[in-house]
C-alpha positions in Angstrom: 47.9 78.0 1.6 44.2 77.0 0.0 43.3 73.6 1.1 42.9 71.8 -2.3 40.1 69.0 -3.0 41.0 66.0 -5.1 38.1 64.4 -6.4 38.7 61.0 -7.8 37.3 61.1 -11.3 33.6 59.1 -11.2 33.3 58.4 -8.1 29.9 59.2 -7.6 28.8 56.5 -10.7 31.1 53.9 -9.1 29.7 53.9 -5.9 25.9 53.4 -7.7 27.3 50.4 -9.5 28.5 48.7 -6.2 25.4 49.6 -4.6 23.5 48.0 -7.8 25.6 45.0 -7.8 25.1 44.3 -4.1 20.9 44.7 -4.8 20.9 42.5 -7.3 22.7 39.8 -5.1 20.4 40.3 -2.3 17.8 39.8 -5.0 19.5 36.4 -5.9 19.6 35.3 -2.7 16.2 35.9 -1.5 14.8 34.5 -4.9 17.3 31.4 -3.9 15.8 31.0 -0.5 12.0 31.1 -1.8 12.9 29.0 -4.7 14.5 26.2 -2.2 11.5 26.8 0.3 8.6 25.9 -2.6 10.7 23.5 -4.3 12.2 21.4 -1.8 10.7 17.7 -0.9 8.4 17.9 2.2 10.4 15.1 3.4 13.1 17.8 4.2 11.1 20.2 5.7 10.1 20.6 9.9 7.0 18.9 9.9 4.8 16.8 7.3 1.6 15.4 8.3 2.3 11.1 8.2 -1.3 10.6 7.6 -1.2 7.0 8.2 -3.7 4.7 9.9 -1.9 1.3 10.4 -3.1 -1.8 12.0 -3.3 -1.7 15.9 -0.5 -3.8 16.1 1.7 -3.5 18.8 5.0 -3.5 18.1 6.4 -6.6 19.5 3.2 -8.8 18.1 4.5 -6.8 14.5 8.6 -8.0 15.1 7.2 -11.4 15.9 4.9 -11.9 13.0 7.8 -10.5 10.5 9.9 -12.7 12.7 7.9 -15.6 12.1 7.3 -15.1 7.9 11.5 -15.1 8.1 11.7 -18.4 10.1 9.1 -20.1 7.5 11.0 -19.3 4.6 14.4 -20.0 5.7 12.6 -23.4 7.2 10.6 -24.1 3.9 13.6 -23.6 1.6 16.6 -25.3 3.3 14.5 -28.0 3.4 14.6 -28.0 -0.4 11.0 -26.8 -1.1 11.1 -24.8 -4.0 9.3 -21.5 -4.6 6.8 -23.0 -7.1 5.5 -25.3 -4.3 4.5 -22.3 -1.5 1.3 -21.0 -2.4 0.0 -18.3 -0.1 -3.6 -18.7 0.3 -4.9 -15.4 2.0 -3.6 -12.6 4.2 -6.5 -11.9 6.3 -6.8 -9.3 9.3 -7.9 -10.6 12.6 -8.9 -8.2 15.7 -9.3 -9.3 19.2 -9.5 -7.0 22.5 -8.6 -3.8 20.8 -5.3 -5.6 18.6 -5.2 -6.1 14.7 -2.7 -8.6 13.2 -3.2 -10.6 9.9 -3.3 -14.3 9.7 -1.4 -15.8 6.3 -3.0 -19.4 5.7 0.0 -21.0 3.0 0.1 -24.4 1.3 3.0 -26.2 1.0 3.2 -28.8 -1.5 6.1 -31.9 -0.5 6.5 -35.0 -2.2 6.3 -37.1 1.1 5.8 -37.7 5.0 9.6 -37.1 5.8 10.1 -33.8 3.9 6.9 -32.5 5.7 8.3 -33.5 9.1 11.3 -32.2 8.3 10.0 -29.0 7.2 8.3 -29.0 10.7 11.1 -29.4 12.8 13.0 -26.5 11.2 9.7 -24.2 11.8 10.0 -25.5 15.2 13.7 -24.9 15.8 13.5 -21.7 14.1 10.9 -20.0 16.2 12.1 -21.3 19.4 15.6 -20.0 18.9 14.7 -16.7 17.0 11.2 -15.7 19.0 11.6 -18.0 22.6 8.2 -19.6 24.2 5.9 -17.1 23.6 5.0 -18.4 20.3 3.1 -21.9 20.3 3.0 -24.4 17.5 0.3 -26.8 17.6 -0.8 -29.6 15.0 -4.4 -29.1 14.7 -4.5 -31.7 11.5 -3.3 -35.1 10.2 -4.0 -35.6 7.0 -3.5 -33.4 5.4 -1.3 -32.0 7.8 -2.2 -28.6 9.0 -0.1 -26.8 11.1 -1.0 -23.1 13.5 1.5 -20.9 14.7 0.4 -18.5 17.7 1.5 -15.6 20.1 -0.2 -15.2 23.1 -3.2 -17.5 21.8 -3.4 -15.1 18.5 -3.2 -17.1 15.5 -0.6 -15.5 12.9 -0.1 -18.1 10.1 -1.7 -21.7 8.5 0.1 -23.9 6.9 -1.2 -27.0 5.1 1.0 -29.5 4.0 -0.5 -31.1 1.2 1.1 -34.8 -0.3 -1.0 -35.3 -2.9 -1.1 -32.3 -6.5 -2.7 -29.3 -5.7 -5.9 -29.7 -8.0 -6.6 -26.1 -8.1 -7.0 -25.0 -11.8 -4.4 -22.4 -12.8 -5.2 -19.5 -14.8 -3.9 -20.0 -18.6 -2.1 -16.6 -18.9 0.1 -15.1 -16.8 -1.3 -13.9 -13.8 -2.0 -10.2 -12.9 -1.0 -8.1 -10.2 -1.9 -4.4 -9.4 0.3 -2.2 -7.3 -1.4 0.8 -5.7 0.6 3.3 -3.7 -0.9 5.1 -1.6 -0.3 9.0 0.5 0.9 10.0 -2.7 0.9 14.2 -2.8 4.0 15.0 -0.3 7.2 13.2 -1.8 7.0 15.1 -5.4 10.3 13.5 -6.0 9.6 9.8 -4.9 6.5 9.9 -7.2 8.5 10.5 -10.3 10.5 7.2 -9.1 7.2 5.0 -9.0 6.0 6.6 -12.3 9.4 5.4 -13.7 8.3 1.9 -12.8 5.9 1.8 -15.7 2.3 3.2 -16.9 0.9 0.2 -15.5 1.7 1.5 -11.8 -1.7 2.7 -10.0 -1.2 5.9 -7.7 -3.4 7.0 -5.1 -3.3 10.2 -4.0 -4.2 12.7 -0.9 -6.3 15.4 -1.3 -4.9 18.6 0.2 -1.1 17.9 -0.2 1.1 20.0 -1.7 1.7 18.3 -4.8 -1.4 16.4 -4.8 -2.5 18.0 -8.2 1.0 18.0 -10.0 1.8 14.6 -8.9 -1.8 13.6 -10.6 -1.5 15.5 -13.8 2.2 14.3 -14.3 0.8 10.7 -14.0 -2.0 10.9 -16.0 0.7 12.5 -18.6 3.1 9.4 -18.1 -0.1 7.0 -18.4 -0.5 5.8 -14.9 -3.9 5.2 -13.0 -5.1 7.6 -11.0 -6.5 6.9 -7.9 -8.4 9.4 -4.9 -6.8 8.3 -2.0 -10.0 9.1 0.3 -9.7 10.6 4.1 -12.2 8.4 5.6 -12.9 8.5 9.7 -10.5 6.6 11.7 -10.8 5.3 15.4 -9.4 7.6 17.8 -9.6 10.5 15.8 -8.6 13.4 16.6 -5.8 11.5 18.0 -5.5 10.1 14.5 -5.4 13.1 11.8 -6.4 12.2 8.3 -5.5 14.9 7.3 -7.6 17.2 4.9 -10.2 16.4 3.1 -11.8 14.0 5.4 -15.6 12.2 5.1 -17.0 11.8 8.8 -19.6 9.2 9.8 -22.0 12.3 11.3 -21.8 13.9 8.3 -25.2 14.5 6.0 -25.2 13.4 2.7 -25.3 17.2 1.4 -21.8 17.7 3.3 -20.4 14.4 2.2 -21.2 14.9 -1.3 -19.5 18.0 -1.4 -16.4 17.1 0.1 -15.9 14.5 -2.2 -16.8 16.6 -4.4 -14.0 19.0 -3.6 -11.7 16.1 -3.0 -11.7 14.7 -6.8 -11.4 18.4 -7.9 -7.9 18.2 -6.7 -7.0 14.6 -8.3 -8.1 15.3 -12.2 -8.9 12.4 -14.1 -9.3 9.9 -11.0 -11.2 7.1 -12.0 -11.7 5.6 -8.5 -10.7 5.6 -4.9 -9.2 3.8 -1.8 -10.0 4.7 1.7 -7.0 6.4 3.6 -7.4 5.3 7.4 -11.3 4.7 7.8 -11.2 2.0 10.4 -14.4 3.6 11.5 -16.2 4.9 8.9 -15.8 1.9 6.7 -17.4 -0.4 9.6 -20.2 2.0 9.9 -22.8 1.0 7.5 -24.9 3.9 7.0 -21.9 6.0 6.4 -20.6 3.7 4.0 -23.9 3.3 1.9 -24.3 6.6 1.6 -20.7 7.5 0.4 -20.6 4.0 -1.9 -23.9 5.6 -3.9 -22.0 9.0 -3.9 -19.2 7.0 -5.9 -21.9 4.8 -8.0 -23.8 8.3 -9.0 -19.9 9.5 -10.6 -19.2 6.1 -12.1 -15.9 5.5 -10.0 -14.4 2.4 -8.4 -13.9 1.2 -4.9 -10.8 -0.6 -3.7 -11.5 -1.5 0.4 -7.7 -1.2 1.5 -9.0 -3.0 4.9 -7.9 -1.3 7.7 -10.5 -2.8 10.0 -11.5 -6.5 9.9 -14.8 -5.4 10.1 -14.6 -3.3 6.7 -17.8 -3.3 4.8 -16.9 -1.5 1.9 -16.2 -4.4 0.3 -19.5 -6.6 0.5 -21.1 -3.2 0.0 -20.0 -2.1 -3.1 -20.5 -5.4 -4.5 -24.0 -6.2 -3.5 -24.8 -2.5 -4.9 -23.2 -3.2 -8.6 -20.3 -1.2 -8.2 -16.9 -1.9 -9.5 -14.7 -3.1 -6.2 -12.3 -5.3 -5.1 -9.8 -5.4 -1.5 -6.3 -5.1 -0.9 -4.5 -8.8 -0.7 -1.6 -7.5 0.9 0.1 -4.3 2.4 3.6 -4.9 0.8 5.9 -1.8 3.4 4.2 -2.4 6.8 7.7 -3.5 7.8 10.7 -1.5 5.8 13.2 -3.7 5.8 14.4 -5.2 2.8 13.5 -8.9 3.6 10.2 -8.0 4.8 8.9 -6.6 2.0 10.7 -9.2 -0.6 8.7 -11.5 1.6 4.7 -9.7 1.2 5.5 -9.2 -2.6 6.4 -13.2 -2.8 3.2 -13.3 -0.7 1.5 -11.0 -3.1 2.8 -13.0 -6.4 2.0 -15.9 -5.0 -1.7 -15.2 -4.4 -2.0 -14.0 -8.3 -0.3 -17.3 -9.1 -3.7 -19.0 -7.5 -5.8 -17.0 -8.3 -4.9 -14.6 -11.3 -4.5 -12.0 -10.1 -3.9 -10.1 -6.8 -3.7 -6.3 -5.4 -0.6 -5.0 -3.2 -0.8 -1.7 -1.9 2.6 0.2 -0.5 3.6 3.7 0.4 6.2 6.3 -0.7 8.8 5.1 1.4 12.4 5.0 -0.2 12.6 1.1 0.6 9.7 0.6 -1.3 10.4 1.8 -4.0 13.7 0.5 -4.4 12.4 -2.9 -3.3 10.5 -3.0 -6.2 12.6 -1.5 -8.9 14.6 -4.6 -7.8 11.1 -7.0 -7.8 10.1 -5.8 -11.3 13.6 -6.4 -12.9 14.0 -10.3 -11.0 10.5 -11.3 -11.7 8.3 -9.4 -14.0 8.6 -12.5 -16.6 6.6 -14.1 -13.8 3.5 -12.0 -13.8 1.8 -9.0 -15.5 1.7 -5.7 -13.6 -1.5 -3.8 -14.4 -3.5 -1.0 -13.7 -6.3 -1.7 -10.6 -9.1 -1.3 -13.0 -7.8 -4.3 -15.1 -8.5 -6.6 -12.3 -11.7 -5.3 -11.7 -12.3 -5.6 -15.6 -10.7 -9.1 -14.8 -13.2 -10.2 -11.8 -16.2 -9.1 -13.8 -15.6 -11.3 -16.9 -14.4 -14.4 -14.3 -18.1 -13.9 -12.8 -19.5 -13.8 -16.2 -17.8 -17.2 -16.9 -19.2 -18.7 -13.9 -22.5 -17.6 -14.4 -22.9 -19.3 -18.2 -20.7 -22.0 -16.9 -23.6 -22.6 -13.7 -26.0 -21.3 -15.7 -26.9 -18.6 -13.4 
């Protein structure tokens, strides 16, 4: 009997249209993969550079200095001080045999001998049950009473007591502060978050990053400043990587110029910069004149975020007619909630004295939540403004003075 072939009916066009449909989800799922691979924050990924330079602090001097700012609140207010009557004078780096800590000087304003004493003992108590002997308190005043807090003979915080008004005129208007955050370029999704904080946010930003010229175009679209958050030379590099995009102390003023050069290519419409790291370059004079005329030549403004003791950029840039100013206070050092409530009273209350003040954080998911929360509680307390509006704010102050003296 002939052997009989059955031929199902189409076959040959169904077996194309499988073969088609399983294609096209390959196709899917290799576009998915790329797609999730570009878009993805860098905070997920293997490895991102943390180019950070922070203090040389070590990190028991660090837990005992945040330890310390705790005990002085807690002291200053359950001994019914109010807020209005802390005034944080300065936040100052210190350096001594190879450690960098900064030494707070605050006055406290009480309404009589007892209350300061008082105030005292509960420092006292405080730091002897939370921190042990290591840390020495030492009354190195009378009247008015000052008061010097210690580790291991470093001196970590001031505090005056003062019994008579604080004379110190008070600025008319409410005061100003600027918030800069820097190593902006990585977290594209935490940038949006500190652009949602307002126009009047400041954001400095890394050369070489993956979203270092997105990140700057969407702010500049928003309304926010702009900053270049410049690579400068730190100690122990190459131990220390900034990262891209670096200026080096032995570099010619050819090379230097077109680094920067290349580095404010990336950040469009930056109208001034910060040093990233730099604890060498910035106490190296001849590297920092030449970069500081470099900035003078392109009309830009300098903000020393002072991360030596020995910075000169500062001094520098003023004595050559630029537009400059330093970092009051590094708000995220430590990310705990407390700790940084506690730098941006710090912060506020230096604008309070002065009129204004600069704080400078990082894109760290406790910073920026600490702050949505700061700007809701107390932005009927201050006025948060770009950097430049400070600097627009020191040079009419100086102008004052000078018809005032008659300079």
């Amino acid at each position: 009997m002939p052997k009989v072939e059955c031929k199902t009916r189409g076959g040959g066009s169904h077996k194309k249209f499988v073969l088609l449909l399983l294609g096209i989800a390959v196709g899917l799922l290799f576009l998915s993969i790329v797609l999730i691979s570009v878009t993805r924050e860098p905070n997920d990924l293997d490895k991102v550079p943390l180019y950070e330079e922070v203090y040389g602090t070590s990190k028991p001097l660090r837990s005992a200095i945040n330890g310390i700012d705790k005990v002085i609140f807690s002291a200053l207010y359950s001994s019914g001080i109010s807020q209005k009557d802390v005034h944080f004078i300065s936040v100052e780096p210190r350096q001594e045999k190879g450690e960098i800590w900064e030494l707070t000087k605050v006055l406290v304003k009480c309404d009589g001998v007892e209350k300061v004493q008082r105030v005292k003992r509960e420092i006292v108590k405080g730091i002897k049950s939370r921190l042990g002997s290591w840390v020495h308190i030492k009354q190195v005043q009378a009247n008015p009473m000052v008061v010097v807090i210690s580790i291991k003979g470093r001196i970590t915080h001031e505090l005056t007591f003062a019994l008579e008004p604080d004379t110190t005129t008070r600025p008319k208007s409410k005061p100003k502060v600027a918030l800069i955050i820097d190593d902006m370029g990585y977290a594209h999704r935490l940038a949006h978050r500190f652009m949602a904080l307002g126009n009047n946010i400041t954001l400095s930003i890394l050369p070489g990053a993956p979203f270092t010229r997105t990140i700057a175009l969407e702010a500049r679209e928003r309304g926010c400043e702009v900053m270049l958050h410049l690579p400068l030379e730190p100690k122990g590099y190459p131990g220390v990587n900034p990262g891209p995009g670096c200026l080096f102390t032995n570099m010619g003023r050819e090379e230097m110029a077109r680094t920067l050069d290349s580095d404010l290519s990336q950040v469009p419409g930056a109208d001034g910069i910060n040093n990233h790291m730099g604890s060498l370059f910035t106490e190296d004079e001849e590297a920092m004149r030449a970069l500081l005329c470099e900035l003078k030549s392109r009309d830009l403004f300098f903000i020393d975020s002072r991360t030596t003791p020995m910075s000169k950029g500062y001094d520098m840039a003023r004595a050559m007619g630029i537009q400059a100013a330093k970092r009051n206070v590094f708000i995220d050092n430590n990310l705990d909630k407390l700790s940084i409530e506690t730098q941006l009273s710090k912060l506020l209350s230096m604008a309070s004295r002065t009129g204004w003040a600069i704080g400078i954080g990082h894109p760290h998911e406790q910073t920026v939540e600490a702050l949505e929360e700061f700007l809701h509680e107390k932005s009927c307390l201050f006025e948060l403004v770009p950097v430049s509006r400070i600097l627009k704010e020191m040079t009419g102050a100086e102008c004052e003075e000078t018809v005032r003296t008659g300079g």
